[in-house]
C-alpha positions in Angstrom: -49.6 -39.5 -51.3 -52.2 -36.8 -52.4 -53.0 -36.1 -48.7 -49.4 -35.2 -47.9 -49.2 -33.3 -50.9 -52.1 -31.2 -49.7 -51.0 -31.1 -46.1 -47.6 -29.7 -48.3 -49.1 -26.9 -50.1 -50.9 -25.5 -46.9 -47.8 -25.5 -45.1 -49.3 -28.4 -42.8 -45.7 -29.4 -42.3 -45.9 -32.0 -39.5 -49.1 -33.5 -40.8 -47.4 -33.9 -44.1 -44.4 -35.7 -42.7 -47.2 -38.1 -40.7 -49.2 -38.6 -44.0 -45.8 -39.6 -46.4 -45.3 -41.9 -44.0 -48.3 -43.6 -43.7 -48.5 -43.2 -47.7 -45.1 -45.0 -47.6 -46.4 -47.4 -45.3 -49.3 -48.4 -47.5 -47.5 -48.4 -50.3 -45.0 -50.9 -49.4 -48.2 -53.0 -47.3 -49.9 -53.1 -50.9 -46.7 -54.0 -52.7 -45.2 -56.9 -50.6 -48.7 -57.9 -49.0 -47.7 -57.4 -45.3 -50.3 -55.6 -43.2 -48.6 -52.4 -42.2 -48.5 -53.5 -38.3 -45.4 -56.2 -39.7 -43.9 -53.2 -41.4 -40.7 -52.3 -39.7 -37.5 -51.1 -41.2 -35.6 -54.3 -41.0 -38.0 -55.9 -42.5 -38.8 -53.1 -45.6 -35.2 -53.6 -45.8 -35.1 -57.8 -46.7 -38.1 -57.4 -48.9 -36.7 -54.5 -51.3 -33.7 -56.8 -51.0 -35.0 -60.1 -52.0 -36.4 -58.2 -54.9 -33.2 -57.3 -55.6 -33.8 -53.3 -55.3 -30.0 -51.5 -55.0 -28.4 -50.8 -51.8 -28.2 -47.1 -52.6 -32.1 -46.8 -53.2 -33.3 -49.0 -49.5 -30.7 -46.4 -47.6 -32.3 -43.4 -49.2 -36.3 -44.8 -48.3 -35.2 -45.9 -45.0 -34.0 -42.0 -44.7 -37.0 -40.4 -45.9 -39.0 -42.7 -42.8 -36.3 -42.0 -40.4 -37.2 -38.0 -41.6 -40.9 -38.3 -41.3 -40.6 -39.7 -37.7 -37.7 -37.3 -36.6 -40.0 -34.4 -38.1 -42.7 -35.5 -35.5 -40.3 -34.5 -32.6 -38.2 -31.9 -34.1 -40.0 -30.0 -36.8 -37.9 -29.9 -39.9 -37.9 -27.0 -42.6 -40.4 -26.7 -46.0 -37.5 -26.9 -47.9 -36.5 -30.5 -46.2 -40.4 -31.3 -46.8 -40.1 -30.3 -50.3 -37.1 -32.3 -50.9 -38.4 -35.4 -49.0 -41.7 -35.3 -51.2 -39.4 -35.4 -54.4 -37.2 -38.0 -53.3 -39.4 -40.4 -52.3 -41.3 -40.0 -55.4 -38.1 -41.1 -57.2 -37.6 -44.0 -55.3 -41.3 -44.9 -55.9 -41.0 -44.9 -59.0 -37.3 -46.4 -59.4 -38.8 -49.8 -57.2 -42.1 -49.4 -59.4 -39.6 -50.0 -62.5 -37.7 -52.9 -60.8 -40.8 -54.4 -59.9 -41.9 -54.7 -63.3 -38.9 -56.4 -65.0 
């Protein structure tokens, strides 16, 4: 996620939106052990759910992937990338929690 956070701070707004993504991406490979090619949003969706994450928390990460790839097409503000950065370091950290249980 440092990438994007760089690509952030220079105001590299579409190539921040690509890196989260791909930081997401590897994140969620490395957590349930699926190369990122078998990574789709159905299937983020029944993983986070068999390990029982809420439904609240899988809407709101399936939003900030749905942002990155709008933001590809249809560049949205610094303020949204600011935002997206903070929220998906919440739910990061709120399935990094669950996880450990």
């Amino acid at each position: 996620m440092s990438k994007a956070e760089e690509h952030l701070k220079n105001n590299n707004d579409s190539e921040y939106f690509e890196e989260l993504h791909n930081a997401i991406d590897g994140y969620l490979s490395h957590k349930f052990k699926i190369p990122v090619s078998g990574l789709n949003k159905k299937r983020i969706e029944e993983e986070l759910t068999k390990i029982s994450i809420e439904v609240t928390t899988i809407t709101a990460l399936l939003q900030v992937l749905n942002n990155c790839e709008m933001a590809r097409f249809a560049p949205l503000s610094h303020s949204d990338a600011e935002t997206t950065l903070t929220t998906t370091k919440t739910l990061i950290n709120q399935i990094e929690k669950h996880v450990k249980r």
